[in-house]
C-alpha positions as a Markdown table, in Angstrom:
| # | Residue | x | y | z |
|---|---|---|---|---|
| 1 | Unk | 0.0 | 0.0 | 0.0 |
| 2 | Unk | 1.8 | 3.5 | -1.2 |
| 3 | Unk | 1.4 | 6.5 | 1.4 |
| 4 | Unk | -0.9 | 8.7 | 0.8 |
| 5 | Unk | 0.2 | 11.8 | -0.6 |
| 6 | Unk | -1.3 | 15.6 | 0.1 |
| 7 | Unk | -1.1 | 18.3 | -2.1 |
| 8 | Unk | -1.9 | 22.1 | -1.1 |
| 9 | Unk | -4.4 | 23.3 | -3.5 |
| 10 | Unk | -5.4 | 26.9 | -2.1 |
| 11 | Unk | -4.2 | 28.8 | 1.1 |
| 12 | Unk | -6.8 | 31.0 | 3.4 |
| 13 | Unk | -5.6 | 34.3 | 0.6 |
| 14 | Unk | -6.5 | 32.3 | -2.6 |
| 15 | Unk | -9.7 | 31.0 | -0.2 |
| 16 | Unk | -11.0 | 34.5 | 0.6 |
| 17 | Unk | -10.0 | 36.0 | -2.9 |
| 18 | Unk | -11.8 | 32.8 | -4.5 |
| 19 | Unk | -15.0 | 33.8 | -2.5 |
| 20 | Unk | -14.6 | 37.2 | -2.8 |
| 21 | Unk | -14.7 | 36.8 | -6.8 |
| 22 | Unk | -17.9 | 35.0 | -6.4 |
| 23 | Unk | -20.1 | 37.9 | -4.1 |
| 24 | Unk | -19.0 | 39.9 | -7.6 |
| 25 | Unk | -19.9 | 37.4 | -9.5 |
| 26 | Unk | -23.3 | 36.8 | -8.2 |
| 27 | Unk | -24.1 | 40.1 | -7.8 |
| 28 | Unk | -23.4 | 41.4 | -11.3 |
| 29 | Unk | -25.5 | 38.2 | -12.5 |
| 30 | Unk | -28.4 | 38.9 | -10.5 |
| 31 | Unk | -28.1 | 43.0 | -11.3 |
| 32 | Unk | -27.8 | 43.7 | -7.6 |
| 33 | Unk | -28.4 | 41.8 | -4.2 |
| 34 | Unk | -32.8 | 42.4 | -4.9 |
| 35 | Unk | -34.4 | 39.6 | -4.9 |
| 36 | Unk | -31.8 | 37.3 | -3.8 |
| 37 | Unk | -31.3 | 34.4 | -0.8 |
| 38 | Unk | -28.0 | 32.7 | 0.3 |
| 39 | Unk | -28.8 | 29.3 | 1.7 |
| 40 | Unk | -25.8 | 27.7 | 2.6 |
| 41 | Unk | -25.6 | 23.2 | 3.0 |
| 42 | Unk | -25.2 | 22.4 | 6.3 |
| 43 | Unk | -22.0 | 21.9 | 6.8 |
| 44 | Unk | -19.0 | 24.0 | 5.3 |
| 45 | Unk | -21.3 | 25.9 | 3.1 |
| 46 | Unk | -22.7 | 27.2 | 5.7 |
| 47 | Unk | -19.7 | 29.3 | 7.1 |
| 48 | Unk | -19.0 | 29.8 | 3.1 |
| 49 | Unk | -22.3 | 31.4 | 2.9 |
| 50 | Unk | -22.4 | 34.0 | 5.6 |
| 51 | Unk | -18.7 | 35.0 | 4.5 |
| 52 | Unk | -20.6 | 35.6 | 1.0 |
| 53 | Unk | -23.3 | 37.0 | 2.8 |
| 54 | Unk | -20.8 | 39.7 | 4.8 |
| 55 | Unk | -18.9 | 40.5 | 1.5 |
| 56 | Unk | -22.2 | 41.2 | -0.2 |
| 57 | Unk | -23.2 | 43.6 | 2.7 |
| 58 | Unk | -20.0 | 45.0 | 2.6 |
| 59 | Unk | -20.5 | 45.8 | -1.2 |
| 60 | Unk | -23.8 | 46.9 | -1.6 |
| 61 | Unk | -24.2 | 48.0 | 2.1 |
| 62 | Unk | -28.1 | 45.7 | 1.9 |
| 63 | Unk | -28.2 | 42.6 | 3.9 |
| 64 | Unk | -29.1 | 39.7 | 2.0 |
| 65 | Unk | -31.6 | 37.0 | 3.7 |
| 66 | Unk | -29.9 | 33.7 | 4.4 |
| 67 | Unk | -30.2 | 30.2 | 5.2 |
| 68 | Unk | -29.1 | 26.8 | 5.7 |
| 69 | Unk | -30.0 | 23.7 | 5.0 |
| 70 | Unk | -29.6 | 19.9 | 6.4 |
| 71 | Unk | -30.0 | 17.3 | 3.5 |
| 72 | Unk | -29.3 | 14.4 | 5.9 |
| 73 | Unk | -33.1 | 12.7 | 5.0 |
| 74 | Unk | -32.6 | 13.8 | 1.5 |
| 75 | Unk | -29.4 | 12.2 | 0.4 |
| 76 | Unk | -30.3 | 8.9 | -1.7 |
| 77 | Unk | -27.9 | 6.7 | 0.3 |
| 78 | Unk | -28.7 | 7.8 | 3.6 |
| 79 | Unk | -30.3 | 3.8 | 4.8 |
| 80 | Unk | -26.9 | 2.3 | 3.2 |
| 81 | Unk | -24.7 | 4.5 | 4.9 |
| 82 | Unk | -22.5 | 2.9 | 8.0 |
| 83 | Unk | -22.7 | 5.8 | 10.8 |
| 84 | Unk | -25.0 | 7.5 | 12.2 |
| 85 | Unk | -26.4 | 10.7 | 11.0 |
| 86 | Unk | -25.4 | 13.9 | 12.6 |
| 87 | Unk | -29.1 | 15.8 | 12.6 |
| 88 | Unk | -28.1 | 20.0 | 12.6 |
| 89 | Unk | -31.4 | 20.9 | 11.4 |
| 90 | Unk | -32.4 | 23.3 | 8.4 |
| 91 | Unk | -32.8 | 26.6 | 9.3 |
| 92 | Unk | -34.9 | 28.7 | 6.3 |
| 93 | Unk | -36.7 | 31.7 | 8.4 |
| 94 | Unk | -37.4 | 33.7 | 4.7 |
| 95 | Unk | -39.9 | 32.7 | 2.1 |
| 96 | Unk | -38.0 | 31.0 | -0.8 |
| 97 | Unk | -41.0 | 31.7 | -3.0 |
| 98 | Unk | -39.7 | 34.2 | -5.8 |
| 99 | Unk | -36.9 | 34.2 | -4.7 |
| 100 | Unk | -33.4 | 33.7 | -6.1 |
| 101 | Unk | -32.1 | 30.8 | -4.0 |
| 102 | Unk | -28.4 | 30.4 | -4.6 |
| 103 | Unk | -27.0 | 27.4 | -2.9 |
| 104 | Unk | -23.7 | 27.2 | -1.6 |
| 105 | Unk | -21.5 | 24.8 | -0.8 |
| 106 | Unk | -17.4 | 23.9 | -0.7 |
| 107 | Unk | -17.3 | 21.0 | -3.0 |
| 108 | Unk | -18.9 | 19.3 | -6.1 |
| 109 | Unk | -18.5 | 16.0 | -7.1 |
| 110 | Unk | -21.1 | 13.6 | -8.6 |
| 111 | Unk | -23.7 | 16.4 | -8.1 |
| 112 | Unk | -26.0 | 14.5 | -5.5 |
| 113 | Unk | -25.6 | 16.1 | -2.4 |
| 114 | Unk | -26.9 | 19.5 | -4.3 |
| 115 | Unk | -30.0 | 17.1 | -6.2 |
| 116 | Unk | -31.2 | 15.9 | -2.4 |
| 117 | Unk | -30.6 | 19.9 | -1.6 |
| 118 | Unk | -32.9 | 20.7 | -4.1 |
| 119 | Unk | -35.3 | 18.2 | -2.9 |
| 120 | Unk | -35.2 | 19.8 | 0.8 |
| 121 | Unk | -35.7 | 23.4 | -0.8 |
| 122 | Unk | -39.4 | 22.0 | -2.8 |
| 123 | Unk | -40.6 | 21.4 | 1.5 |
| 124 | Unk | -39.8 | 25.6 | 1.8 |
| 125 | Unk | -41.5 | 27.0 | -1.3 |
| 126 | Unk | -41.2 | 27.6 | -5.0 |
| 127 | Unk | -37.9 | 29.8 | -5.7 |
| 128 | Unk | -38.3 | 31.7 | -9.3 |
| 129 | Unk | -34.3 | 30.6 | -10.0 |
| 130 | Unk | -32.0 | 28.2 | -8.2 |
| 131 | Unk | -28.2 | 29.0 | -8.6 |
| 132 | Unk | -25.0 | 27.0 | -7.3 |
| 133 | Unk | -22.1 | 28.2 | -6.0 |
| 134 | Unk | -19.3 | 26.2 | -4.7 |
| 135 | Unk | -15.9 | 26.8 | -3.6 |
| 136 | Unk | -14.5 | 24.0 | -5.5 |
| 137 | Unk | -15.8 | 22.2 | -8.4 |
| 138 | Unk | -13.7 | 18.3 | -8.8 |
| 139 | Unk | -15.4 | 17.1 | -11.9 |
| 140 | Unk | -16.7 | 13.6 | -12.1 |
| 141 | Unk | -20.7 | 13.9 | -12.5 |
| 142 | Unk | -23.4 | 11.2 | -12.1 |
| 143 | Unk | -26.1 | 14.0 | -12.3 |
| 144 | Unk | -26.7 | 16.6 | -14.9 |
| 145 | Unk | -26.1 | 19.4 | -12.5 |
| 146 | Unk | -23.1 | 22.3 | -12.9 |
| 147 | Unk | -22.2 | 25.3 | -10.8 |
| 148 | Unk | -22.9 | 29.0 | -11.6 |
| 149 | Unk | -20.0 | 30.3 | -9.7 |
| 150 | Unk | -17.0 | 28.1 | -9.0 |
| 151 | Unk | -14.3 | 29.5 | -6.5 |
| 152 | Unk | -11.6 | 27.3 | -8.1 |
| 153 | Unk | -11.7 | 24.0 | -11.1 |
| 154 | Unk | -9.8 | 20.5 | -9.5 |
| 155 | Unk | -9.2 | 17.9 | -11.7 |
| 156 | Unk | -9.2 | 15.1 | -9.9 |
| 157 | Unk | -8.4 | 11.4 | -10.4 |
| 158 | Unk | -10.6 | 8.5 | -9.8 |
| 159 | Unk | -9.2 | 7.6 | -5.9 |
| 160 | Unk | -8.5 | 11.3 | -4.6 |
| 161 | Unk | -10.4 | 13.3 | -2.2 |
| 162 | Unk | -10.7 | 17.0 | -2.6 |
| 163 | Unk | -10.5 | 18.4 | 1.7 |
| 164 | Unk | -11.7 | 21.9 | 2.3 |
| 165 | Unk | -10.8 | 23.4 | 5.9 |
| 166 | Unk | -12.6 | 26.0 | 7.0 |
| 167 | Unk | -11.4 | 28.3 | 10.2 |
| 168 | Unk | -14.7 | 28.3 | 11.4 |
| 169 | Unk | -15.0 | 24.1 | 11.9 |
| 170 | Unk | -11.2 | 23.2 | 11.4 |
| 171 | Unk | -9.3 | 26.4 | 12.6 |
| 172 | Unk | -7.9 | 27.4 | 9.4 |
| 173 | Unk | -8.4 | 27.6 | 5.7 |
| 174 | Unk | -7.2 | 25.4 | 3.4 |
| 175 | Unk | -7.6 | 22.9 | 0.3 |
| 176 | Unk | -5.6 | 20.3 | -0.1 |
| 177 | Unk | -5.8 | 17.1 | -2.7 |
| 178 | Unk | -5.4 | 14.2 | -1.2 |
| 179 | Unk | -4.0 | 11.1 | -3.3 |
């Protein structure tokens, strides 16, 4: 068995310039902060999102709604899976209806965990758009679903895990591909 190998992808700077490009980014989509929601998946999008959330405020000096939600019942191999879920609960306190929901979350990979948030969002209302925006995107699709706003593209290889740190859970900031 070879050792495993780890690979720094992106420091805390290329982290917070990554997400700073993407408050721009979805602002000058979306014509302005009206109209839009943040709703970040419980667990590392949620810090992602309020950080988007702040730099938005800090931008357009409006406060943008936000949310976060818990796809633990959602997620299609949640009665195969080996530990025990860890329930934090979604927490929506705006109407979705309307709205323009943009999800956020650190990584993509085969596009499920965003399809069973997408299933959690139809229990809060009917938004008018649904965007996705990710911190990483890693390739490798089993679902028809891409990001609007990627923070950074990581080709990965069949075997390697893509591991975001986040100062908020892990006490620093930090990608790293692990091989």
């Amino acid at each position: 068995m070879t050792p495993s190998k780890i690979k720094q992808i992106m420091d805390a700077e290329s982290i917070n310039r990554s997400i700073t490009r993407l408050a721009h980014e979805i602002l000058e989509h979306n014509n302005g902060p009206d109209n839009i929601i943040l709703i970040g998946i419980i667990t590392r999008g949620e810090p992602l999102a309020k950080r988007l959330r702040k730099l938005i405020e800090n931008i357009t000096n409006i406060k943008i709604p936000i949310g976060f939600l818990d796809i633990t019942f959602h997620r299609d191999d949640f009665r195969t899976r080996l530990v025990v879920p860890q329930i934090k609960g979604t927490d929506i306190h705006d109407s979705i209806d309307n709205k323009i929901v943009v999800l956020v979350d650190d990584v993509l990979f085969t596009g499920r965990t965003i399809r069973a948030a997408m299933d959690e969002l139809n229990a809060f209302g009917r938004p008018s758009n649904i965007q996705l925006a990710v911190l990483v995107d890693r390739g490798h699709r089993e679902l028809p679903i891409r990001p609007d706003y990627v923070g950074k593209n990581i080709p990965t290889n069949e075997g390697e895990n893509v591991k975001v740190l986040l100062k908020e859970f892990d006490k620093k900031d930090l990608v790293t591909l692990n091989s």
